[in-house]
BALOBA-1460 file (C-alpha; in Angstrom, 3 decimals):
// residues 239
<rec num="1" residu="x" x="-11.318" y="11.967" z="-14.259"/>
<rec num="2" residu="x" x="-10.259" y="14.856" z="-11.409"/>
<rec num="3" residu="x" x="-6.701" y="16.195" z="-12.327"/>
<rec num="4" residu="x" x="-3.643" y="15.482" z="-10.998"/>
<rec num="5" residu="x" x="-3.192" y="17.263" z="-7.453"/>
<rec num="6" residu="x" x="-6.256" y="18.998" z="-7.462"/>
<rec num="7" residu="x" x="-6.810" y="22.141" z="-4.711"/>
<rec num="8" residu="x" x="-8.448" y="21.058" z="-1.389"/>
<rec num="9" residu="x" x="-7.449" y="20.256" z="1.831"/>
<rec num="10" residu="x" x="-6.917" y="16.743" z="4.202"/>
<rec num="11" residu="x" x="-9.513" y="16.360" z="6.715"/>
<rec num="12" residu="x" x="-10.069" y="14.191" z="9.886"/>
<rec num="13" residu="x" x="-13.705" y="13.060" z="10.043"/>
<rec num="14" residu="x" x="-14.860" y="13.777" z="13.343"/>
<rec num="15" residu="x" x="-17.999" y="11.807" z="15.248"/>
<rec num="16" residu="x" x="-21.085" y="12.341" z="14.273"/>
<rec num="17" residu="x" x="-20.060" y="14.217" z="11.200"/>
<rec num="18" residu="x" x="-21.466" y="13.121" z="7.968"/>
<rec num="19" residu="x" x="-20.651" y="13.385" z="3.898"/>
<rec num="20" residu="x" x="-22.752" y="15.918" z="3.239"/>
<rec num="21" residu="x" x="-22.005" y="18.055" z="6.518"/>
<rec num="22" residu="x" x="-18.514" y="18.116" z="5.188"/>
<rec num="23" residu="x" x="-19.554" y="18.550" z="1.966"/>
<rec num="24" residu="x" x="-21.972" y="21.396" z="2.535"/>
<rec num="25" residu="x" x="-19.367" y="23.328" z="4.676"/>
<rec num="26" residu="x" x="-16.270" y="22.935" z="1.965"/>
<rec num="27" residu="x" x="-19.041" y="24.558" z="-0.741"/>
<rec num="28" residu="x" x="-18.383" y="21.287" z="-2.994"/>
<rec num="29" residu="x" x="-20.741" y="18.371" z="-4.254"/>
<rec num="30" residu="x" x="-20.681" y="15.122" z="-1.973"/>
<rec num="31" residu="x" x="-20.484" y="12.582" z="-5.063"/>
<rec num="32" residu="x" x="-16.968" y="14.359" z="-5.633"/>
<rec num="33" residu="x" x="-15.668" y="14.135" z="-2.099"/>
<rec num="34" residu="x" x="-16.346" y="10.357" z="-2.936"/>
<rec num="35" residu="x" x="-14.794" y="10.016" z="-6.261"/>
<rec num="36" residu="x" x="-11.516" y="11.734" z="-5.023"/>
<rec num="37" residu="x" x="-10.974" y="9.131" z="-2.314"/>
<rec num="38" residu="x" x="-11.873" y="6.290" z="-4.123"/>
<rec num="39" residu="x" x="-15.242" y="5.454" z="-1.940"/>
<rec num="40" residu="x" x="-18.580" y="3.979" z="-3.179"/>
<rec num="41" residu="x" x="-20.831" y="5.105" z="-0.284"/>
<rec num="42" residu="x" x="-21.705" y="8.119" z="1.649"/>
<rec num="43" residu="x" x="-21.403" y="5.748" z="4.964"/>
<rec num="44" residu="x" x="-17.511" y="5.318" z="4.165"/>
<rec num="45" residu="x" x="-17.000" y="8.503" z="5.706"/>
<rec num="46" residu="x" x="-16.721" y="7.375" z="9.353"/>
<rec num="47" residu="x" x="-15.725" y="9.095" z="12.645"/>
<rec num="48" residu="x" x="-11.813" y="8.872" z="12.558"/>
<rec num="49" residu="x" x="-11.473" y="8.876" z="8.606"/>
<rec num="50" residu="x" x="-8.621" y="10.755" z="6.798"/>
<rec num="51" residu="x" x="-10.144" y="12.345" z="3.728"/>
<rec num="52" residu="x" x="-9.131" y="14.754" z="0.655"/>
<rec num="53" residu="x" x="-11.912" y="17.457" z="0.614"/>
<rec num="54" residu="x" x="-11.481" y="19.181" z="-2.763"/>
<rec num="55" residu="x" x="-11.430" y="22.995" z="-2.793"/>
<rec num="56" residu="x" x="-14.745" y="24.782" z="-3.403"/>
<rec num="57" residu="x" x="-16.838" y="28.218" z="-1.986"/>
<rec num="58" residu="x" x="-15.342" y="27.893" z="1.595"/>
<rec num="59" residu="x" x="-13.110" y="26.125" z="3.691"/>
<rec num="60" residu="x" x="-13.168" y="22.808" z="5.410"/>
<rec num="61" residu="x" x="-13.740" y="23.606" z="9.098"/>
<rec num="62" residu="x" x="-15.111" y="21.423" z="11.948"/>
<rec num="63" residu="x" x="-18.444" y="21.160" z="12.846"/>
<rec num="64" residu="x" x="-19.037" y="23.428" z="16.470"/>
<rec num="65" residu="x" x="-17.706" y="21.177" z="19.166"/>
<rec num="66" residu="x" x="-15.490" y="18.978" z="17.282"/>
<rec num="67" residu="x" x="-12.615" y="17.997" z="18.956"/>
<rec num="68" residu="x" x="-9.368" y="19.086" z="17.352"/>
<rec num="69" residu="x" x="-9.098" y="15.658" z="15.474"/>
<rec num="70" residu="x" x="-11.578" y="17.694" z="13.566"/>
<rec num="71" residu="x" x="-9.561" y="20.378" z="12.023"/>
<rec num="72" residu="x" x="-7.310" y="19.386" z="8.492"/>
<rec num="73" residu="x" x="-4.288" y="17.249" z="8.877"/>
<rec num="74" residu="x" x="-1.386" y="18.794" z="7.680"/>
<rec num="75" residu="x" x="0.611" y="15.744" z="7.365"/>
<rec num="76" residu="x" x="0.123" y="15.721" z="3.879"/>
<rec num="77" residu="x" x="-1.470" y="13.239" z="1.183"/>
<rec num="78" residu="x" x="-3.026" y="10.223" z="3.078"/>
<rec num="79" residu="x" x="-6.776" y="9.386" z="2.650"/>
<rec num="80" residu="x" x="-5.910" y="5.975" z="4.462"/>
<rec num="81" residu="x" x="-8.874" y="4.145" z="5.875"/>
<rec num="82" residu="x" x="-8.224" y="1.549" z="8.641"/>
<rec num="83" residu="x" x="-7.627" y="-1.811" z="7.217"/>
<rec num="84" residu="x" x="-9.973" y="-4.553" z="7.768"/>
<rec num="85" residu="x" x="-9.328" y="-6.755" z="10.971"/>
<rec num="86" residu="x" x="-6.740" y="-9.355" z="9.739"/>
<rec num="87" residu="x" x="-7.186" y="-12.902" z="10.052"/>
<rec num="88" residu="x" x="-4.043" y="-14.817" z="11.622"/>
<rec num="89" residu="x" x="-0.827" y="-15.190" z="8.976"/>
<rec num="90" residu="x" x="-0.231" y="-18.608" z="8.928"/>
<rec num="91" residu="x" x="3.043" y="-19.634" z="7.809"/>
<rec num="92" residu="x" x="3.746" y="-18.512" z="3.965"/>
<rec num="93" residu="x" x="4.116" y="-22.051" z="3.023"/>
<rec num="94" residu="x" x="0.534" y="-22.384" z="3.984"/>
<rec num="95" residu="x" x="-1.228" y="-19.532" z="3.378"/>
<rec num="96" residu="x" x="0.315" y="-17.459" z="1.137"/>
<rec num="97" residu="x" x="-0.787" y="-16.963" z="-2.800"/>
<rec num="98" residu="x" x="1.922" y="-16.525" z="-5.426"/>
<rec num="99" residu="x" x="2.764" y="-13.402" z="-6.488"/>
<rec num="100" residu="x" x="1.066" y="-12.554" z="-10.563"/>
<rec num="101" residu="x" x="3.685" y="-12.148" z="-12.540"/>
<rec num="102" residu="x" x="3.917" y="-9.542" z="-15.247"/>
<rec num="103" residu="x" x="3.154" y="-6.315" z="-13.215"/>
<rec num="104" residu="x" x="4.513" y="-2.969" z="-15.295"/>
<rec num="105" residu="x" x="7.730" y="-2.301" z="-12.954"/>
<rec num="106" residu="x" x="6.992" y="0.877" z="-11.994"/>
<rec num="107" residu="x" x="8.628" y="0.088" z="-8.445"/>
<rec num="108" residu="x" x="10.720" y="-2.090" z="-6.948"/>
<rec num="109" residu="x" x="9.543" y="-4.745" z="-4.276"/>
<rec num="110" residu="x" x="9.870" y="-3.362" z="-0.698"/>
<rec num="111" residu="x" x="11.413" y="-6.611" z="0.602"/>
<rec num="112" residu="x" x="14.466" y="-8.341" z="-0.308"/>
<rec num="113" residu="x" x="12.486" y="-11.652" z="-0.173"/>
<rec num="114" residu="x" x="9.073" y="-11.195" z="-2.005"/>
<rec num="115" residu="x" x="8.501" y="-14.470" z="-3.399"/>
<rec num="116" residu="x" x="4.735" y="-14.707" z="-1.425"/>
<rec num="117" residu="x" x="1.600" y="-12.340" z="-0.400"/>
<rec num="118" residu="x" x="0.020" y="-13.037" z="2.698"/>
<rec num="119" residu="x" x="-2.938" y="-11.626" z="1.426"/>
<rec num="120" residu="x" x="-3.821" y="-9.962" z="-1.658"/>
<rec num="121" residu="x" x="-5.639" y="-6.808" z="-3.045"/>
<rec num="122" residu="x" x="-9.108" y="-7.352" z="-3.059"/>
<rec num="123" residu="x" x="-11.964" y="-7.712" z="-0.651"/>
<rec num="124" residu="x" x="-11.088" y="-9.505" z="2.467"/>
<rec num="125" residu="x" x="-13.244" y="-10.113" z="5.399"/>
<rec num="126" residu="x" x="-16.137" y="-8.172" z="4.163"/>
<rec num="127" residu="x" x="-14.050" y="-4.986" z="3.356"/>
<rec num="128" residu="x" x="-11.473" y="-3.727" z="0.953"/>
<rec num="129" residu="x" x="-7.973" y="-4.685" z="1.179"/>
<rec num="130" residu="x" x="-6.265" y="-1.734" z="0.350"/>
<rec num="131" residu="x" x="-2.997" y="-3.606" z="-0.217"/>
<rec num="132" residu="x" x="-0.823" y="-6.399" z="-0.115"/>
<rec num="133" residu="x" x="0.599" y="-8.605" z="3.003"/>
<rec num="134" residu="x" x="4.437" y="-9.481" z="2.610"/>
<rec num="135" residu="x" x="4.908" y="-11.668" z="5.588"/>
<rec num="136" residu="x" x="8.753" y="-11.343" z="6.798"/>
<rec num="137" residu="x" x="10.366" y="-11.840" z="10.828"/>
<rec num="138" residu="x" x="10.502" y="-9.234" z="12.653"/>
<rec num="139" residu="x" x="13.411" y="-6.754" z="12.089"/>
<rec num="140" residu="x" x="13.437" y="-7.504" z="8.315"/>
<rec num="141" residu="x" x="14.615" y="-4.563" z="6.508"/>
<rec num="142" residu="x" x="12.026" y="-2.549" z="4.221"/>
<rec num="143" residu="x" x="12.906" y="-0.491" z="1.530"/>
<rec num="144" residu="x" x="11.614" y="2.037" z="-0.751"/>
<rec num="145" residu="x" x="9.780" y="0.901" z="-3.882"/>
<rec num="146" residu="x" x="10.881" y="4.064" z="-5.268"/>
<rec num="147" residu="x" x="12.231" y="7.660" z="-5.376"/>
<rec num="148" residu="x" x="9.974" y="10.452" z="-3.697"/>
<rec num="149" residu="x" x="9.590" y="12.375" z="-0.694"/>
<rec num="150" residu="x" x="8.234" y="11.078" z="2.581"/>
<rec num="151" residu="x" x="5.307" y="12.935" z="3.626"/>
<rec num="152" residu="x" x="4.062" y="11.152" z="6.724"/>
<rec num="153" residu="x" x="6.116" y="8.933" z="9.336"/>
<rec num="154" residu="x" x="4.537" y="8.167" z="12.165"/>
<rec num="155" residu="x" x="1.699" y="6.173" z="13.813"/>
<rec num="156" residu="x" x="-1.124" y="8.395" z="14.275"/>
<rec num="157" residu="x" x="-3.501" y="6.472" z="11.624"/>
<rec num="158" residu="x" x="-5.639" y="3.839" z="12.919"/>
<rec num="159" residu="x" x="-4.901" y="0.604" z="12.719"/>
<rec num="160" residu="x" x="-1.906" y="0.832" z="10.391"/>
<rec num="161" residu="x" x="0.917" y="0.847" z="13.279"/>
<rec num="162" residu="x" x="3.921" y="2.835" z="12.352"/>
<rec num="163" residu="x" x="3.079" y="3.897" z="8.886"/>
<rec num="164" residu="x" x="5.437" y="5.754" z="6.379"/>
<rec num="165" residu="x" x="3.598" y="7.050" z="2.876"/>
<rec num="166" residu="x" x="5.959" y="8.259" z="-0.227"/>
<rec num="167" residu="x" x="4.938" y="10.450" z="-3.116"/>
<rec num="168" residu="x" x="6.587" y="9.945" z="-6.578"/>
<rec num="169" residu="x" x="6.048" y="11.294" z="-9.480"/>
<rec num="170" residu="x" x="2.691" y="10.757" z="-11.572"/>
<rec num="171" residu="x" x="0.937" y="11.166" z="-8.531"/>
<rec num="172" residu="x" x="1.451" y="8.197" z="-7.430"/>
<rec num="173" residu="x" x="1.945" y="6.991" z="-3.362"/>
<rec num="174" residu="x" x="3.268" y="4.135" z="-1.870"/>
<rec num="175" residu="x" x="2.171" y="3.119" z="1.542"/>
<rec num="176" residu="x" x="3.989" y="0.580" z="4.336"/>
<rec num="177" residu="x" x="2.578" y="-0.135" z="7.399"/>
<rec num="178" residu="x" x="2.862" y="-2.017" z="10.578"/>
<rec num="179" residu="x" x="6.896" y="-1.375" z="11.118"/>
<rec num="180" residu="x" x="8.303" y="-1.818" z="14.347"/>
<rec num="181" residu="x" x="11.392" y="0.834" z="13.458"/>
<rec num="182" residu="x" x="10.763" y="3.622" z="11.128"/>
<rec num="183" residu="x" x="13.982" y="4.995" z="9.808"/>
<rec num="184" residu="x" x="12.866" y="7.980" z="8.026"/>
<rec num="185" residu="x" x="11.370" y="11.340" z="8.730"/>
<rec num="186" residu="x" x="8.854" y="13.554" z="6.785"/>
<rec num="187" residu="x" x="10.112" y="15.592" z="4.571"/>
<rec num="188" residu="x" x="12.881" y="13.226" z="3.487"/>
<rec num="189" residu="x" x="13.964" y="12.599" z="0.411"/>
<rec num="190" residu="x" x="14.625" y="8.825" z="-0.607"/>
<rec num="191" residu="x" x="15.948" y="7.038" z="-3.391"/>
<rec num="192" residu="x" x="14.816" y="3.916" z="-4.446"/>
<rec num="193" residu="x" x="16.034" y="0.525" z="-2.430"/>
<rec num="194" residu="x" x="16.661" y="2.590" z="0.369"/>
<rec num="195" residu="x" x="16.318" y="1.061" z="3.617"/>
<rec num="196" residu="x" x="13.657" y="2.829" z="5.298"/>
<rec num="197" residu="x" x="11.693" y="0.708" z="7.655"/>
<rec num="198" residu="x" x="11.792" y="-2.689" z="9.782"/>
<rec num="199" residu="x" x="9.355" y="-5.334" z="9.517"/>
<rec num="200" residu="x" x="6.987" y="-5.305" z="12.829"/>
<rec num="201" residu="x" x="3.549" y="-6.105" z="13.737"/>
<rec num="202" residu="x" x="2.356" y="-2.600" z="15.255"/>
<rec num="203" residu="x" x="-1.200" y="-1.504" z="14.506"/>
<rec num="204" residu="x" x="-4.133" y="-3.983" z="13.941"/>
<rec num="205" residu="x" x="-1.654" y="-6.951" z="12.949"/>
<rec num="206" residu="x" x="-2.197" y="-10.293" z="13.546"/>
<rec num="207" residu="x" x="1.598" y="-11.322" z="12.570"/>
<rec num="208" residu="x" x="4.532" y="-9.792" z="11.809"/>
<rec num="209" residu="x" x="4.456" y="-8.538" z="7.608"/>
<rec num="210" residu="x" x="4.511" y="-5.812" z="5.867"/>
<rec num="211" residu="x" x="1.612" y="-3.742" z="4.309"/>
<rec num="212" residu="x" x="2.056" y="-2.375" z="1.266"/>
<rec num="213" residu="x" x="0.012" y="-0.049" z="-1.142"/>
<rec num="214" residu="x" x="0.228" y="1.993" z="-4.180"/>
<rec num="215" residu="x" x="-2.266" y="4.736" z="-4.912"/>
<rec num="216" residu="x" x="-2.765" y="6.490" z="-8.180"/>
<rec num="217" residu="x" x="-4.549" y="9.846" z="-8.001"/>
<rec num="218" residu="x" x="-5.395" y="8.957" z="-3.787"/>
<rec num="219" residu="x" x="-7.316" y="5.763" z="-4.988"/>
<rec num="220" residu="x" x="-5.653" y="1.946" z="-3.815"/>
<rec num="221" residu="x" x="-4.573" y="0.405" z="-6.622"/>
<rec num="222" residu="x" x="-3.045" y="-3.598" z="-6.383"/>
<rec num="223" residu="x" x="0.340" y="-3.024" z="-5.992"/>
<rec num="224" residu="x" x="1.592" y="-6.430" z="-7.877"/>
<rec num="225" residu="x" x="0.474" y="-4.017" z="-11.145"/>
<rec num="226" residu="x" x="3.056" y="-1.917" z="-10.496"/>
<rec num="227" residu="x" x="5.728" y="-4.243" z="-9.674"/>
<rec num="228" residu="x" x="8.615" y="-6.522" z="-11.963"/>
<rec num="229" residu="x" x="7.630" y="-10.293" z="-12.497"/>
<rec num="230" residu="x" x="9.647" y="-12.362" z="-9.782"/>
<rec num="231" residu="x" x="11.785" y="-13.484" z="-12.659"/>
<rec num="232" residu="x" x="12.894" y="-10.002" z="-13.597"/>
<rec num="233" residu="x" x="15.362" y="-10.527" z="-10.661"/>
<rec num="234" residu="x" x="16.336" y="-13.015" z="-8.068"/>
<rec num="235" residu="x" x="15.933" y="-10.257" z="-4.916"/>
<rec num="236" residu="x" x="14.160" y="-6.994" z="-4.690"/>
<rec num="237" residu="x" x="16.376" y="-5.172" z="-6.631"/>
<rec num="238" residu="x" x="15.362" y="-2.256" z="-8.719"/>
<rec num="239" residu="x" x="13.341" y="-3.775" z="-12.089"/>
């Protein structure tokens, strides 16, 4: 098990640039580039990919050429790969699964209205959903599962549309995607049930929801875990 916050650096992967490139440049073993970011397989490091690169003999610099996608992000603790291509959100009614009760309360649902998931944790069209789907109208207010400190805002990750990430305490993260109105600003501090976001469909969305993740040590873990039963309140207010 790596340690909590361990030394290294965030690092764009740029084309043509493989694991053990990275690896062999940053002076540190390729199997523990993977572990740190949760991945199974050197070909998860694609062109494009936001990774943690622990600290080792050198530093993490881009291959001759790169372009400056290349060089390490400094918007802080990410490691968010682009989710898998969505399949269209039918109504809830329809689609949606019911949420597993039981999870440890840890946070607090980012929607008022959280009765349904779209679409689970889990694999999903071939690939890993990193999260779960909270379908909601447009305009619907999100909040934050938690206290911590916003350390990205903005919609620079692929695929994931206006994106907002939150570290708490316990080195934990909380990630919500595909906003059309981001209320907050890096660096922030927020409290939890804070209104921080509005429900949109920017990024690779099929129909309007939110995304939501939690990450423990920069690995996805399923959020519902982490969250109060639905009869630990009627709305999504703190556990």
């Amino acid at each position: 098990m790596h340690p909590e916050n361990p030394p290294g650096a965030w690092y764009t992967v740029s084309p043509g640039e493989t694991l053990e490139q990275i690896a062999a440049r940053a002076g540190v073993p390729p199997e523990d580039i993977l572990e740190i970011n949760g991945l199974s397989r050197a070909s998860d490091v694609r062109p494009g990919k936001i990774i943690y690169v622990l600290a080792g003999h050198g530093p993490v610099a881009p291959p001759a050429g790169a372009p400056p996608g290349g060089a390490p992000t400094p918007t802080g603790p990410l490691g968010l790969a682009p989710p898998p291509a969505p399949a269209s959100l039918p109504p809830p009614s329809l689609a949606s699964v019911a949420v597993a009760p039981g999870g440890i309360g840890r946070f607090r649902w980012p929607l008022e209205s959280r009765a349904t998931v779209g679409s689970p944790f889990g694999t999903r069209a071939g690939r890993q959903h990193e999260g779960i789907d909270l379908p909601a109208p447009i305009g619907t207010p999100v909040f934050a599962a938690g206290d911590g400190q916003v350390v990205y805002a903005g919609n620079g990750i692929r695929g994931y549309g206006n994106l907002i990430v939150i570290q708490h305490e316990g080195d934990l993260l909380t990630v919500y995607a595909h906003s059309s109105e981001i209320l907050v600003a890096q660096g922030d501090k927020v409290r939890a049930g804070q209104r921080i976001a509005l429900v949109g469909q920017s990024g690779h969305a099929s129909g309007p929801h939110l995304h939501f993740e939690v990450r423990s040590g920069q690995i996805p873990v399923d959020p519902v875990s982490y969250l109060p039963s639905l009869s630990s309140s009627s709305s999504g207010g703190s556990p």
